[in-house]
N, CA, C and O atoms as CSV, one atom per row, in Angstrom:
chain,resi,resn,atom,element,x,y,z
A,1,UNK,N,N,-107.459,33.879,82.893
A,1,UNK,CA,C,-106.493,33.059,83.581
A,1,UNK,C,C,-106.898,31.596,83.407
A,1,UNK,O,O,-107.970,31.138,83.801
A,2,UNK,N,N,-105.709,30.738,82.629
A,2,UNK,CA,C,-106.526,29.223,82.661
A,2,UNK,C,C,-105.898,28.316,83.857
A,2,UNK,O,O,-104.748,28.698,84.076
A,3,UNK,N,N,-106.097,27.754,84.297
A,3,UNK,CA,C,-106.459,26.838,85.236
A,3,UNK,C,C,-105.591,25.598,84.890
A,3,UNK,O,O,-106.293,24.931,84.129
A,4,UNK,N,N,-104.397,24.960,85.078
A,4,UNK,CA,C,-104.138,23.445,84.929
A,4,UNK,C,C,-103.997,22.805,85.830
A,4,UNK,O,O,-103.422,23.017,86.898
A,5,UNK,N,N,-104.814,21.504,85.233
A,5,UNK,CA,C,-104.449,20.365,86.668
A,5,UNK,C,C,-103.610,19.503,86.264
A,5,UNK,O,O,-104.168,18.983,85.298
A,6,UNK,N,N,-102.354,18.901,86.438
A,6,UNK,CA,C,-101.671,18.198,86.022
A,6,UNK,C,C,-102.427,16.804,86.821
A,6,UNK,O,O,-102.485,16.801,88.050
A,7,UNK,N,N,-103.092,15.432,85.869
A,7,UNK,CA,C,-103.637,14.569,85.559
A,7,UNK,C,C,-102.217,13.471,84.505
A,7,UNK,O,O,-101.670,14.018,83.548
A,8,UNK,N,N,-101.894,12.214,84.837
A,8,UNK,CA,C,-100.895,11.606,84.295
A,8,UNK,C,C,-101.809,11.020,83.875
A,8,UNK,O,O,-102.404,10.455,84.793
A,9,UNK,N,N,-102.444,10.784,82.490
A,9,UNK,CA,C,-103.951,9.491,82.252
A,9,UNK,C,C,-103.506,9.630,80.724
A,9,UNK,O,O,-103.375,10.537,79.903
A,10,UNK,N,N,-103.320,8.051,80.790
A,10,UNK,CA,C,-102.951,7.833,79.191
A,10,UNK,C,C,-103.890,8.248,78.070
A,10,UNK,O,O,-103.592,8.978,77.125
A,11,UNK,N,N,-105.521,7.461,78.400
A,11,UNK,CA,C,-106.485,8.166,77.215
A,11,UNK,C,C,-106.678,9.338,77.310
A,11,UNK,O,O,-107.038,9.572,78.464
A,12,UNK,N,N,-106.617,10.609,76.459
A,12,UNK,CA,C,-107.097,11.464,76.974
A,12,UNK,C,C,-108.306,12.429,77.159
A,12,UNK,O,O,-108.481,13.587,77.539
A,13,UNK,N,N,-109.284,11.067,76.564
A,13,UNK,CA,C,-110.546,10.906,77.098
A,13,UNK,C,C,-111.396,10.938,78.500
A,13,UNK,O,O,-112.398,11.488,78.958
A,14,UNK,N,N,-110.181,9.827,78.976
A,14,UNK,CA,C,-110.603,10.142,80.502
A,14,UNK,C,C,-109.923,11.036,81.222
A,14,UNK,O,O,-110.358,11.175,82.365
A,15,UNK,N,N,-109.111,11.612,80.967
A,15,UNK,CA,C,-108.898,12.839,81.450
A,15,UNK,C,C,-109.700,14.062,81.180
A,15,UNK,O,O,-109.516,15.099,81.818
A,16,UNK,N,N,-110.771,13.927,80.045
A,16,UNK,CA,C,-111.649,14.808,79.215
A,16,UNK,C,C,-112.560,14.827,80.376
A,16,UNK,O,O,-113.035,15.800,80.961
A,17,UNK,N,N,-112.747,13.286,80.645
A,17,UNK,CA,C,-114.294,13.064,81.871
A,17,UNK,C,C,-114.025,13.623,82.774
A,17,UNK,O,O,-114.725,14.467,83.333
A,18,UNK,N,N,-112.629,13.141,83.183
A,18,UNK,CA,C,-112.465,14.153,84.758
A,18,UNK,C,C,-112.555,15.226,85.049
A,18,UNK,O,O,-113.169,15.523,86.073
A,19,UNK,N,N,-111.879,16.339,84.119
A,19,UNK,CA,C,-111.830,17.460,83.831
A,19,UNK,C,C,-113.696,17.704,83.727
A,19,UNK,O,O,-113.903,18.507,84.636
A,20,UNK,N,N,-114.629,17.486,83.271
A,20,UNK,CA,C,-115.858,17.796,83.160
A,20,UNK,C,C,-116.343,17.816,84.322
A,20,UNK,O,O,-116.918,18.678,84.987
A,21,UNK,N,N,-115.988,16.564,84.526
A,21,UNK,CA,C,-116.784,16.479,86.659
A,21,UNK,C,C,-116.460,17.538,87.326
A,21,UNK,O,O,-117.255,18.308,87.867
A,22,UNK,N,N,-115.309,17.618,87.315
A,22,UNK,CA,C,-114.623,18.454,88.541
A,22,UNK,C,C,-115.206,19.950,87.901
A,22,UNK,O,O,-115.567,20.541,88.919
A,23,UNK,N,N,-115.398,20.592,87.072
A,23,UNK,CA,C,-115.739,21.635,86.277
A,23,UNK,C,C,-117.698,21.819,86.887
A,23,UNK,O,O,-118.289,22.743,87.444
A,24,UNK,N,N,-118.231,20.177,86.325
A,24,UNK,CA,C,-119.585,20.284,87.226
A,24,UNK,C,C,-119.800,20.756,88.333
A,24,UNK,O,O,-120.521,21.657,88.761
A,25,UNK,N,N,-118.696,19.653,89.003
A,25,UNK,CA,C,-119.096,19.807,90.324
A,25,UNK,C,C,-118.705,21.448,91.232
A,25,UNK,O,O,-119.139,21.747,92.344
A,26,UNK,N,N,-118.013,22.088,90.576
A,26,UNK,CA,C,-117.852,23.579,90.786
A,26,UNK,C,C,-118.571,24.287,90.890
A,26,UNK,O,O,-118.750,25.068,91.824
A,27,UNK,N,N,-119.643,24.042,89.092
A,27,UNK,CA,C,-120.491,24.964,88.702
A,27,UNK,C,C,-121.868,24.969,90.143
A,27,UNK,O,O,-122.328,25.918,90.778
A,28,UNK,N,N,-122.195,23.349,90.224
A,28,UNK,CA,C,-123.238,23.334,91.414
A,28,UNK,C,C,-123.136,23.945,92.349
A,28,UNK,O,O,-123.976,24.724,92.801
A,29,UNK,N,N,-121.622,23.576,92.983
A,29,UNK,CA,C,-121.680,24.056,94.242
A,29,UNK,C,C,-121.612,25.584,94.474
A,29,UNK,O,O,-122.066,26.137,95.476
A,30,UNK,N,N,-120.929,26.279,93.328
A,30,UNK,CA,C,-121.255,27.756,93.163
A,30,UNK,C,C,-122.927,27.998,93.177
A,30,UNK,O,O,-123.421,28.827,93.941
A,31,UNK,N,N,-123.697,27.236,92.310
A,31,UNK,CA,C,-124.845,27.963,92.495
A,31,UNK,C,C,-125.850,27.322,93.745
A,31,UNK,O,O,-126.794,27.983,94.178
A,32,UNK,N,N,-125.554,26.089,94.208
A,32,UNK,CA,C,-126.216,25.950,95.697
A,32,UNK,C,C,-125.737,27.320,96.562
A,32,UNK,O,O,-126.630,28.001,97.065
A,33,UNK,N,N,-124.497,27.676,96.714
A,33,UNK,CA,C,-123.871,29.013,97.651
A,33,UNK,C,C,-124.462,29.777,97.603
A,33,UNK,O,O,-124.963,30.322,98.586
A,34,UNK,N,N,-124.727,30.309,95.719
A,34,UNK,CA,C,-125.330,31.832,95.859
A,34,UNK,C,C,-127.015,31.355,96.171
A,34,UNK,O,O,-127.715,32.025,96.930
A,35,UNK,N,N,-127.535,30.105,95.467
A,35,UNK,CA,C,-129.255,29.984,96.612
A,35,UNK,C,C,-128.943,29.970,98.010
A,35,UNK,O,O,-129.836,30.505,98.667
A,36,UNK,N,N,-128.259,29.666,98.495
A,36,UNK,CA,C,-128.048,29.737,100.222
A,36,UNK,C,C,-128.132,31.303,100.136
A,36,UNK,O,O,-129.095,31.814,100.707
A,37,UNK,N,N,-127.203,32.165,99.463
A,37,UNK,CA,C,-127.072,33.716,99.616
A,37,UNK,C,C,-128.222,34.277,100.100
A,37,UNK,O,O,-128.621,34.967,101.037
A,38,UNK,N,N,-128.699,33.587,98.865
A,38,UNK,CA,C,-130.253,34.700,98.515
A,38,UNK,C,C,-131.030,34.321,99.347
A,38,UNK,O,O,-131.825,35.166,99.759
A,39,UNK,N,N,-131.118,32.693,100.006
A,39,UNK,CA,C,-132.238,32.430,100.868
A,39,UNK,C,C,-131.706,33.080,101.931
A,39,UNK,O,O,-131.962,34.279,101.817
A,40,UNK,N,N,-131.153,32.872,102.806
A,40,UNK,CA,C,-130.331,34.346,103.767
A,40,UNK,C,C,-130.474,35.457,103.489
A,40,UNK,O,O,-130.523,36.201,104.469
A,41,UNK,N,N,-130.575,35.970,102.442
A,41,UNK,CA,C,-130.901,37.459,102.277
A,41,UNK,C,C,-132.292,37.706,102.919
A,41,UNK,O,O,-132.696,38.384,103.863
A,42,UNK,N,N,-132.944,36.737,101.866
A,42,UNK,CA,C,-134.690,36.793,101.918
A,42,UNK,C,C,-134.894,36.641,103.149
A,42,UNK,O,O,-135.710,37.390,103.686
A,43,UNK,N,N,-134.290,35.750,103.841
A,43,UNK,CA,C,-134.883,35.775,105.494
A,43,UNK,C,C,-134.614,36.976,106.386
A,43,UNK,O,O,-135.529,37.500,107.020
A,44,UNK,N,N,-133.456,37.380,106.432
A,44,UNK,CA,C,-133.202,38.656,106.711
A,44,UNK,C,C,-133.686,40.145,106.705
A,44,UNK,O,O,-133.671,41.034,107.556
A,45,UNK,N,N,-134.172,40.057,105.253
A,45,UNK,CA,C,-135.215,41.472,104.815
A,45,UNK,C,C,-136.210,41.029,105.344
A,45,UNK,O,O,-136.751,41.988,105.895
A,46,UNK,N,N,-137.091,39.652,105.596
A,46,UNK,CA,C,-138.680,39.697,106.031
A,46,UNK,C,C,-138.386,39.902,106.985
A,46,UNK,O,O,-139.266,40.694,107.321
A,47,UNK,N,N,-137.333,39.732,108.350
A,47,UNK,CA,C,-137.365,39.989,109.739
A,47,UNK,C,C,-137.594,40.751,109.980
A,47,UNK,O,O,-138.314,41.034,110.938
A,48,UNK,N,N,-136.860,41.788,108.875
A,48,UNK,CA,C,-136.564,43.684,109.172
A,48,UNK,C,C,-138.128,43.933,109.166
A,48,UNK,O,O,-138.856,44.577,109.923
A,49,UNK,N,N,-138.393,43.120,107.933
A,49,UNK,CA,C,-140.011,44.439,107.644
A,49,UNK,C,C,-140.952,43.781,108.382
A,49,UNK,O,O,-141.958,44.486,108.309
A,50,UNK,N,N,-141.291,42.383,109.359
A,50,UNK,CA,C,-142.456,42.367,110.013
A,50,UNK,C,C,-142.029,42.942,111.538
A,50,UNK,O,O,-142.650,43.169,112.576
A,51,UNK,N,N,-140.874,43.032,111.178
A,51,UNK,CA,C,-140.694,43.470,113.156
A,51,UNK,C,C,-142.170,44.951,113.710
A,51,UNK,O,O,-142.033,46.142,113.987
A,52,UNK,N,N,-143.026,44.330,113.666
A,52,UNK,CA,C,-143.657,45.306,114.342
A,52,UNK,C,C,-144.547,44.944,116.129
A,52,UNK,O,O,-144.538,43.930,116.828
A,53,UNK,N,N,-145.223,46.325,116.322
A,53,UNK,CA,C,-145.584,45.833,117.561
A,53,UNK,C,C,-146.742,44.728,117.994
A,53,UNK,O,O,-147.827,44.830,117.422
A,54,UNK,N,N,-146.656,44.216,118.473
A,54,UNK,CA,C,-147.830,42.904,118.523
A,54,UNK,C,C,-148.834,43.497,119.628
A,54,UNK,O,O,-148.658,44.159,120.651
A,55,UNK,N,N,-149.936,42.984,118.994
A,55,UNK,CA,C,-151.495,43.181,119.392
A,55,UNK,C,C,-151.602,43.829,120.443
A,55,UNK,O,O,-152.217,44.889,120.563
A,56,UNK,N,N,-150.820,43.053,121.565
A,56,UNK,CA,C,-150.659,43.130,122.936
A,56,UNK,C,C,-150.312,44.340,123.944
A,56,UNK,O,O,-150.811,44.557,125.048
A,57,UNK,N,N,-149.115,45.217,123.116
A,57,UNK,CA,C,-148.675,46.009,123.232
A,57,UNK,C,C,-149.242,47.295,123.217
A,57,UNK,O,O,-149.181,48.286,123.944
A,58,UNK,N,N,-150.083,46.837,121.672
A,58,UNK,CA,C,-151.053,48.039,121.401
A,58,UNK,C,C,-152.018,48.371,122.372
A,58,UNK,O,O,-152.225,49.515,122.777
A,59,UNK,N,N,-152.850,46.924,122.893
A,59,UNK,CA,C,-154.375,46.887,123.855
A,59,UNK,C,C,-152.837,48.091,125.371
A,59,UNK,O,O,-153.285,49.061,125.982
A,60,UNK,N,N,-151.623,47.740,125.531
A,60,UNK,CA,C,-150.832,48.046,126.511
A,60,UNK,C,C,-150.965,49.793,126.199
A,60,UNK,O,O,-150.942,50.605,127.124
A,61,UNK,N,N,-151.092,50.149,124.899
A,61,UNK,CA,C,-150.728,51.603,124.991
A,61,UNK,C,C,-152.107,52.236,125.073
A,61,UNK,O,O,-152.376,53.190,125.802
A,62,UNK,N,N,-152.999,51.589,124.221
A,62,UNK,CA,C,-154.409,52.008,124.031
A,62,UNK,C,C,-154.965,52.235,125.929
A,62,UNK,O,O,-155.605,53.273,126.100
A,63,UNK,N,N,-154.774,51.471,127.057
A,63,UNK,CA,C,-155.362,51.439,127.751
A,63,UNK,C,C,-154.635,52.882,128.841
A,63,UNK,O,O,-155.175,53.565,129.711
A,64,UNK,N,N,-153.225,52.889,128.284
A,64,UNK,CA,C,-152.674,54.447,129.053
A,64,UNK,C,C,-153.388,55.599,128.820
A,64,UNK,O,O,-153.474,56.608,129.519
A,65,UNK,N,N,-153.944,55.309,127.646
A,65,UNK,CA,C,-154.206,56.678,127.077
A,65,UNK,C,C,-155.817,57.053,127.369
A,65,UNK,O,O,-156.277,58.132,126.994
C-alpha cells in the first residue's frame, strides 16, 4: 500500500527533503516505542521472578516451627 502526501512545492527536491524527514522521523519514533516495549517487558518479567519471600518472613516461619 503506498502512502501519498499531497505537498504543492515547486522544486521537487524539496519535496524529496520533506518526504525523507517525515519518513525519519517515523522510523525513530517506531523504534523508541518498541525500546519502551521491551524496557516494559524487561521490568515486568524481573518483578515476576524476584517476587520472593524476604528474610524476615523466613526468621517468621523458622521460629513457628
Amino acid at each position: 500500500m503506498q502512502i501519498e502526501i499531497y505537498m504543492p512545492c515547486e522544486p521537487q527536491s524539496v519535496c524529496d527533503v520533506i518526504n525523507i524527514t517525515f519518513v525519519l522521523i517515523a522510523v525513530i519514533a517506531a523504534l523508541f516505542f518498541i525500546r519502551v516495549l521491551i524496557h516494559e517487558y524487561k521490568n515486568i518479567q524481573g518483578v515476576k521472578k524476584t517476587k520472593r519471600p524476604s528474610k524476615s518472613s523466613k526468621r517468621k516461619q523458622a521460629k513457628k516451627k
